[in-house]
N, C-alpha and C positions, 0 to 999 in steps of 0.2 A: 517149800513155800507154805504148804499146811501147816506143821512145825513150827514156822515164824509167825503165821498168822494167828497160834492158838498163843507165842509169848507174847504179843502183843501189847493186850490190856494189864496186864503185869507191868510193860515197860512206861506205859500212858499213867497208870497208879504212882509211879518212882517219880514221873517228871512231875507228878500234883505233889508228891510228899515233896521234894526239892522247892516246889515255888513256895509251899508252905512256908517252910524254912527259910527261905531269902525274906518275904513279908515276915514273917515273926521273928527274924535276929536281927536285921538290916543289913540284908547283903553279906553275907560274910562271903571271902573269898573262895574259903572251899565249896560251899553249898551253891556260890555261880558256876564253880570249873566243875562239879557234880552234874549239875543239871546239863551246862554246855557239852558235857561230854554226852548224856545221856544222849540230847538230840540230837548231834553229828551222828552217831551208830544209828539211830532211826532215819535218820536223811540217805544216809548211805545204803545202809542194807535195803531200807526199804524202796529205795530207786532200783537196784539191782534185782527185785524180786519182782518188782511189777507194780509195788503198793505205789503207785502214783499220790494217789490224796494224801497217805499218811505223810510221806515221803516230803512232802508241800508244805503239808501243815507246820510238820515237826521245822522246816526253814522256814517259817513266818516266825517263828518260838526263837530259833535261835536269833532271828535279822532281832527282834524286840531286844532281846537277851544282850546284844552287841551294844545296840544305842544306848542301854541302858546304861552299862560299862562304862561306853563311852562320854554319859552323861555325869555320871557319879551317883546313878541312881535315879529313879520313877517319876515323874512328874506325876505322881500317885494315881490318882481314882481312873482318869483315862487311858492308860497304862496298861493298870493293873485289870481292868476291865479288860482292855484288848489281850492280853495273855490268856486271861480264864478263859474267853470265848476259844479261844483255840485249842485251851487244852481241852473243853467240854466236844469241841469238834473232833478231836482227835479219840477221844472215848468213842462216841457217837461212830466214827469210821470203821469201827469190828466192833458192832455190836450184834450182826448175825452170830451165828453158830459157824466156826468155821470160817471167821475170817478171811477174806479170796483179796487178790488182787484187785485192786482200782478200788475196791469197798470207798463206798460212800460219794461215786461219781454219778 
């Protein structure tokens, strides 16, 4: 669990460099199945470890992620708003030293 909490903010930095990249190329497919992937392994492991919020968070990323998909893309500025806030929560969730479980409940 310690372990996982110190990769953490590593994995939160990947899924901002991925959204980067979807707003700056217009959705390319790989940079959505980059990202999608990134936040299933965060949903998972982090359910399995105890990370409750991150575990949350990272499923609110990907439900946005899906309708997006499903949409053919952002209905922009509201959107893209609701994703940052989550990714900015998901930084915020291990921002102690040491990263613990439930962090940011």
């Amino acid at each position: 669990k310690e372990l996982y909490g110190q990769q953490l903010p590593a994995k939160f930095q990947e899924i901002d460099r991925q959204w980067q990249t979807l707003q700056r190329d217009g959705w390319p497919e790989e940079a959505v199945e980059n990202m999608a992937r990134l936040t299933h392994q965060i949903i998972g492991t982090s359910a399995s470890l105890g990370f409750t919020t991150v575990s949350n968070l990272a499923r609110d990323i990907d439900g946005m992620l899906k309708e997006t998909m499903e949409q053919n893309g952002f209905s922009a500025d509201r959107a893209e708003a609701q994703v940052r806030k989550k990714i900015a929560q998901l930084k915020q969730a291990c921002t102690q030293p040491g990263c613990n479980p439930d962090a940011g409940q």
